[in-house]
BAMAR-218786 format. One record per residue (C-alpha): x, y, z; residue number from 0. Coordinates in nm, 2 decimals, always signed. Layout:
% BAMAR-218786
      xx      yy      zz  num
       X       Y       Z  NUM
...
***
This chain:
% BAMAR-218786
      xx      yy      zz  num
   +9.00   +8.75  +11.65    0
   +8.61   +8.70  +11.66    1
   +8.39   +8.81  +11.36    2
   +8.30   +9.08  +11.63    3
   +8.61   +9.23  +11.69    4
   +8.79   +9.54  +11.51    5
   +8.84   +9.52  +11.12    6
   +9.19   +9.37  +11.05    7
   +9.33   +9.70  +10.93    8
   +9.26   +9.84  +11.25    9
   +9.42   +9.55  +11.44   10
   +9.75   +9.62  +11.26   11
   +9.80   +9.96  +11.29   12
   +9.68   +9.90  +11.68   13
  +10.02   +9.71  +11.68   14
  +10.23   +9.93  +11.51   15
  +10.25  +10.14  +11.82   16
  +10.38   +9.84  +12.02   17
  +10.61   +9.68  +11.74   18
  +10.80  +10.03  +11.73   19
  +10.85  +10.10  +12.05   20
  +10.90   +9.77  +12.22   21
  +11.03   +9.55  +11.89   22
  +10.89   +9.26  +11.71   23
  +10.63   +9.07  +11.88   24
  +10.57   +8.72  +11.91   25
  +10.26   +8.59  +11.77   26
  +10.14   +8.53  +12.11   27
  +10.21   +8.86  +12.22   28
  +10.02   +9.02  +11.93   29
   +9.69   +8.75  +11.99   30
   +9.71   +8.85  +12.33   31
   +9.67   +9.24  +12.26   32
   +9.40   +9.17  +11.98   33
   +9.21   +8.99  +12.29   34
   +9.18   +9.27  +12.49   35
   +9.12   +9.53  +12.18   36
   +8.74   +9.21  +12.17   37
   +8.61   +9.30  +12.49   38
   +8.26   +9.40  +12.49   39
   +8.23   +9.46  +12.86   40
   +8.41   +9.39  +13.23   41
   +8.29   +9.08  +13.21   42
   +8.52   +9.01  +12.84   43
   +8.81   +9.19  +13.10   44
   +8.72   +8.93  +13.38   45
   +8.70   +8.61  +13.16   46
   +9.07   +8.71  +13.01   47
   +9.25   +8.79  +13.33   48
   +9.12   +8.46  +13.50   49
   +9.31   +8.26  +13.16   50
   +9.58   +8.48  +13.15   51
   +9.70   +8.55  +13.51   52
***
């Protein structure tokens, strides 16, 4: 997660929600949430679904 990005607290209770309803999730799961929670615009939205479609 980028120095710009939400404060680490934040991050993990953003994933609480997930982990609780869905179960534990991978490490790469969880990155590829705290991606989407660092977009600073459509472009940020763009750039990640051309990498991760």
């Amino acid at each position: 997660m980028s120095d710009s990005g939400i404060p680490r607290e934040a991050a993990k209770v953003t994933l609480c929600q997930p982990n609780r309803h869905c179960g534990p999730l991978s490490e790469t799961t969880a990155a590829q949430i705290l991606d989407l929670l660092d977009f600073q615009g459509p472009a940020d939205l763009s750039s990640w679904l051309a990498g991760n479609t």
